[in-house]
N, C-alpha and C positions, 0 to 999 in steps of 0.2 A: 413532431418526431420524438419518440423514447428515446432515453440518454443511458448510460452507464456510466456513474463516475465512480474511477478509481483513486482514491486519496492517500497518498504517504502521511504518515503521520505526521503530528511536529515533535520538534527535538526534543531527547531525550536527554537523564542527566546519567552522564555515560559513568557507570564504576563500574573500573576494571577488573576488580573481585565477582563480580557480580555477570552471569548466564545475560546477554543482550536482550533472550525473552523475557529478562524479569525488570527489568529497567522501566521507570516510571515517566512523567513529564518533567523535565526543566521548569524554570521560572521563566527561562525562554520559549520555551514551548507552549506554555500555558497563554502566554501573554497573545503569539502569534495563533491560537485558536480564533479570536474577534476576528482579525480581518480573514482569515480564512472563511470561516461561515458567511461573511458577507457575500464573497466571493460566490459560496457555494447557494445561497438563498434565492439569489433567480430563477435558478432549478427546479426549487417547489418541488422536493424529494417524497416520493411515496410512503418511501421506508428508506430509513437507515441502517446497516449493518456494520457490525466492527467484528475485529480481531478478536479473539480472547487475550492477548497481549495487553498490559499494564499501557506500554505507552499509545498504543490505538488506540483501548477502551476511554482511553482517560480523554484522548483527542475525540473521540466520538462525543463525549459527554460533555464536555464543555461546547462542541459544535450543533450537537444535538439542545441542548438549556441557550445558546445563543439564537436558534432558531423555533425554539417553541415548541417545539416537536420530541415524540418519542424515540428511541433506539433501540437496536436488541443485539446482544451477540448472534456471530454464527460460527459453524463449525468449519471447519478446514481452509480460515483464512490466513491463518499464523504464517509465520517468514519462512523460508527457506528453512527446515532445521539443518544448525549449527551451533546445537544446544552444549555440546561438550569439547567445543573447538577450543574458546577460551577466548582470551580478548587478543585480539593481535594490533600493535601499529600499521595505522595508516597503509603504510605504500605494502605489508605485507599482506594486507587485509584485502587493498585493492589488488592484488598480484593474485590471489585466490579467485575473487570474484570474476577474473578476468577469463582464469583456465576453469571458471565453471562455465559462464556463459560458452565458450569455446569449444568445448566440449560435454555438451549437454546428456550424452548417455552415458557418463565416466561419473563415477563416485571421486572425487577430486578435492570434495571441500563439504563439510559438514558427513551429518549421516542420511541426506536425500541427492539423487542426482538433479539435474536442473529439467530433466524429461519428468521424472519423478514429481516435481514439486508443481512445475505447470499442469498434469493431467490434477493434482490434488486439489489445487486452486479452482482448475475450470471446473471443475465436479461441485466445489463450492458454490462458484457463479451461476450454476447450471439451475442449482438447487433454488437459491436467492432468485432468479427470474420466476423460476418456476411459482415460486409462491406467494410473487408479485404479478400477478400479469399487466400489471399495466400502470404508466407514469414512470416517473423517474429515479432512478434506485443509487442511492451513495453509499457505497462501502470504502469502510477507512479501514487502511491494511499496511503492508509493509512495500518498498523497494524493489527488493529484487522478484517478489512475488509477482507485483505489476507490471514489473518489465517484461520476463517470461512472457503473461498472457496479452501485454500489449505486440509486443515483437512479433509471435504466432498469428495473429490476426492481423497485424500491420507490415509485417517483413520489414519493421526497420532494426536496425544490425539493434541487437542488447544491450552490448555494453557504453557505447554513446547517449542511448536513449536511459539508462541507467544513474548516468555521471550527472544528466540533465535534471532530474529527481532528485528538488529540496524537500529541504523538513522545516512545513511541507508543503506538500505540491500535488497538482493532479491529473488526472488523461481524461477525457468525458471522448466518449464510445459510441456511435448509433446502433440502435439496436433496431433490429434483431443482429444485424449483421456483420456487427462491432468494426463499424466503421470508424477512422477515430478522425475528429470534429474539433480535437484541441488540449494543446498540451499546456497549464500553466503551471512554470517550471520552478517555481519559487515566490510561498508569499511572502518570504520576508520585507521586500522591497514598500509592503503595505500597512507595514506598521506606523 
């Protein structure tokens, strides 16, 4: 059976001067790429694709050199934009994310709506099969992105399915019909 696995990155080293698309890996983040790829190596990935994002690309590369294998960027996998939001705390950060999921055809939080950002993503995914037809395809992305397309396919509520999504973590998908097959919600535990 084809998979789809969709990979949160791992953590980033969060400065609050600093746009979250531009944010790189932690020392945390770096470290927890090993067991991640472990994770992910049973899979025996066709292709890999990443974000154009600093801390995807970077989680792709270390997951991509831990597994022997090549990678490549693609296009429209980037986060949610919420490029000129700013950094906000915690609970007001989450307090956004919440009335975005909620209301998915409202401009509410960033400059994309949450209908917005999922038709962008699947268009990406769309493309990414497309150019794989065949075997098992990992693309390392963001959060909220894979929530959107996981939820759509899966009907379960976003923002649960959301909270559950460490850095990082994954969803693997049957395809064609992105059934989804398994959530693991946190490698840290595998360090």
């Amino acid at each position: 059976m084809r998979q789809l696995l969709l990979v949160k990155h791992a953590m980033p080293d969060i400065i609050p001067t600093l746009p979250a698309h531009a944010w790189h890996l932690s020392a945390d983040g770096q470290q927890r790429c090993l067991p991640l790829a472990r994770l992910l190596a049973p899979y025996c990935p066709a292709t890999i694709v990443s974000s154009r994002e600093p801390k995807a690309a970077e989680t792709t590369a270390h997951v991509a050199a831990h597994l022997r294998t090549s990678w490549r960027l693609g296009e429209g996998l980037h986060e949610h934009d919420r490029a000129h939001v700013g950094y906000l705390p915690r609970e007001h950060f989450d307090h956004a994310v919440a009335a975005f999921f909620s209301s998915p055809d409202e401009l509410c939080f960033g400059q994309e709506t949450a209908h917005q950002a999922r038709v962008r993503f699947h268009a990406a995914i769309d493309k990414i099969l497309s150019d794989t037809p065949a075997g098992n395809i990992i693309v390392i992305t963001h959060g909220t992105v894979i929530t959107l397309f996981v939820a759509h396919h899966t009907r379960l509520p976003p923002l649960p399915l959301w909270q559950r999504l460490g850095l990082p973590s994954f969803v693997v998908l049957t395809l064609p019909e992105f059934g989804l097959a398994e959530i693991v919600e946190d490698v840290a535990g595998d360090i």
